[in-house]
N, C-alpha and C positions, 0 to 999 in steps of 0.2 A: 554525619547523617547517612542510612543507608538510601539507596537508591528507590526508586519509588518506580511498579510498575502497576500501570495503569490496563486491568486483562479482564478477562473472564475467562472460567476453566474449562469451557467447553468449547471455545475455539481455536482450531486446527494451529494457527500461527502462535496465539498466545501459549500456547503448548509447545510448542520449538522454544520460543525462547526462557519459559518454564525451566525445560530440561536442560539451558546452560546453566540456568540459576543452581537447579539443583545437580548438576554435577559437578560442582566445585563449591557448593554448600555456602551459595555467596549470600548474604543475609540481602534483604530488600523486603520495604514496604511493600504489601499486597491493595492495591486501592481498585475492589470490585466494584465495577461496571453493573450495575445490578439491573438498572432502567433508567428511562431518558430524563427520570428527574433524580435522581440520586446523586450526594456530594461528588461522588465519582466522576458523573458522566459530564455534568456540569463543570470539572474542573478541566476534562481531558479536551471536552470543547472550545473552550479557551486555550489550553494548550494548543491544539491542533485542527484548523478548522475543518479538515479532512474526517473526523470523528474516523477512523481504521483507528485498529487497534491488534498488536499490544503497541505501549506508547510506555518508554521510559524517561523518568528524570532525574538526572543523578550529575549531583555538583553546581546546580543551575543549569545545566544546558537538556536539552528535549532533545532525542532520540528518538526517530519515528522508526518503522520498518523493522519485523524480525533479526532477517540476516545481521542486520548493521545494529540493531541491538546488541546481539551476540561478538558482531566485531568490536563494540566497546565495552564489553565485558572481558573478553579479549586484550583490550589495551589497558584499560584502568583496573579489572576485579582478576588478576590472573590468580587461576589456581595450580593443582597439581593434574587436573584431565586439561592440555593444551586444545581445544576445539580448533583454533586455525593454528595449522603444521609453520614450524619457523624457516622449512626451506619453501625457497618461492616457488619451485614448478608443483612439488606436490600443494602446497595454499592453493596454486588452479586449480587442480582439479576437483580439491574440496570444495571450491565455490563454486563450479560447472556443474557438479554434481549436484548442488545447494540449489541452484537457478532451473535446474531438471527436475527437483520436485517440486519446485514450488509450480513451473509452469507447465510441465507434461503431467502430473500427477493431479496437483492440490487445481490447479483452476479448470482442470476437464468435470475433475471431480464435483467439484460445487458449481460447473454449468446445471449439470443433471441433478443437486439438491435443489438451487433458484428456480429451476422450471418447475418442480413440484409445487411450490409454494408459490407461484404468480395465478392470475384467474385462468378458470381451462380455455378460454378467448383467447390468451398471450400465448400458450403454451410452443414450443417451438421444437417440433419432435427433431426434421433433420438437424437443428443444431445439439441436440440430446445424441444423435447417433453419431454425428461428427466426435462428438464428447468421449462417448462410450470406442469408439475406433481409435482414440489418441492413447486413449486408456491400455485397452489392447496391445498397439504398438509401442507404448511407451513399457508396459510389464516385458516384451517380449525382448526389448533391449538393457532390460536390466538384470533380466532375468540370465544372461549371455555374460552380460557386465559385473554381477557378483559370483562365477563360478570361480571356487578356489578362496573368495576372501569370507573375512570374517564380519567389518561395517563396508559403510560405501567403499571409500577411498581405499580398504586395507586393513590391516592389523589393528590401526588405533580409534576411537571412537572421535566423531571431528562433528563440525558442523550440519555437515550432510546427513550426520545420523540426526541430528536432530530436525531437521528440514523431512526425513523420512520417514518417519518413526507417525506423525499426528497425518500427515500423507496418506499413506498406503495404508493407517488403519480409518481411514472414515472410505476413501479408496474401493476397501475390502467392501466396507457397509454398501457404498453404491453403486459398486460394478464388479463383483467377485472375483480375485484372483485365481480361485479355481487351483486344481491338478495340474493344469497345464504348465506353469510357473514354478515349479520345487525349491529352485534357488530363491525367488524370492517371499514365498510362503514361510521358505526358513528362516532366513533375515527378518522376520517380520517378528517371528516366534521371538528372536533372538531378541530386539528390539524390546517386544513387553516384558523380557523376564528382566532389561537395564531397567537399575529402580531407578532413577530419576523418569523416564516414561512411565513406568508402573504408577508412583507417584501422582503423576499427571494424569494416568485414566482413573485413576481410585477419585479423584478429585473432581472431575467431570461426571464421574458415574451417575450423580445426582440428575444428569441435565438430559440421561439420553431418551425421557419423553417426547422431547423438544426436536428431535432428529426426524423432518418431513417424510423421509422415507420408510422408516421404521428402522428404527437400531435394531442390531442384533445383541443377542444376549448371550456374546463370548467374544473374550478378548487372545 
């Protein structure tokens, strides 16, 4: 039986571990999260009382968490694109890399979508500008950090890129990278033209009404 991933296509994480699936064309179950009564969400509940998501299950055992989704895809579904590198110092840095966007990119990011959407009572501007300033410092060290390469880590396309990729384009949507940034404006380019990401925004494309801040309309 294939693997069963429990996602919806419009969210940033479910979209990383998307783009392992499809870069190694590893076959799995789609099981849409569609709303809180749906076979779906009701099953994932049970699985996980955490209800986060994406949520993998494959061979009886439950998989929580992107990255480590990716690392058992890694272990069990290997293809011919290696996502984590077989020497161990470069493996760090693809997963330093991996934990940089998930935590300087993707959660400053969606500080500043959560505040849109709580009552204008809650709203919490200095933590929106702390948000918006990690954002800042975090382009401007990446920016430093991809001159010369081609994905995060280098040459070959790895975990990071996919931890990247759903990042730095919602990212884009709610705090502009702007001119300032070249090296990673290109990376970014570079990013949407891998179909397995391509894939993944054609696939969302439906959802970006739903985007608090207002989606932009270019990818």
């Amino acid at each position: 039986m294939p693997p069963k991933l429990y996602a919806h296509p419009f969210s940033s994480y479910c979209q990383k571990a998307l783009i392992a699936l499809y870069e190694n064309d590893t076959p799995f179950e789609w099981r849409l999260l569609e709303g809180p009564d749906s076979p779906a969400t009701r099953e994932l509940a049970a699985l996980w009382p955490m209800q986060r998501f994406p949520v993998l299950v494959d061979a009886g055992r439950t998989v929580v968490e992107a990255s480590i989704i990716i690392e058992h895809l890694a272990l069990h579904h290997p293809g011919p694109v290696r996502l984590i590198p077989g020497d161990p110092q470069a493996a760090l840095e693809v997963r330093m890399l991996d934990r940089f966007f998930d935590n300087y990119v993707s959660t400053p990011q969606q500080k500043i979508v959560f505040d849109r959407i709580r009552p204008e009572t809650d709203h919490d501007p200095y933590g929106v500008a702390q948000a918006r300033t990690m954002l800042d410092t975090a382009y401007a060290w990446l920016d430093q950090t991809l001159a010369g390469r081609e994905w995060a880590a280098g040459d070959a396309f790895s975990l990071a890129d996919c931890a990247a990729a759903p990042a730095l384009f919602y990212a884009d949507w709610s705090h502009p990278i702007g001119d300032a940034f070249p090296n990673v404006t290109a990376y970014l380019r570079r990013l949407l033209a891998r179909p397995s990401f391509a894939r993944a925004v054609d696939e969302a494309r439906p959802y970006r009404p739903l985007f608090p801040l207002g989606a932009l309309d270019r990818d």
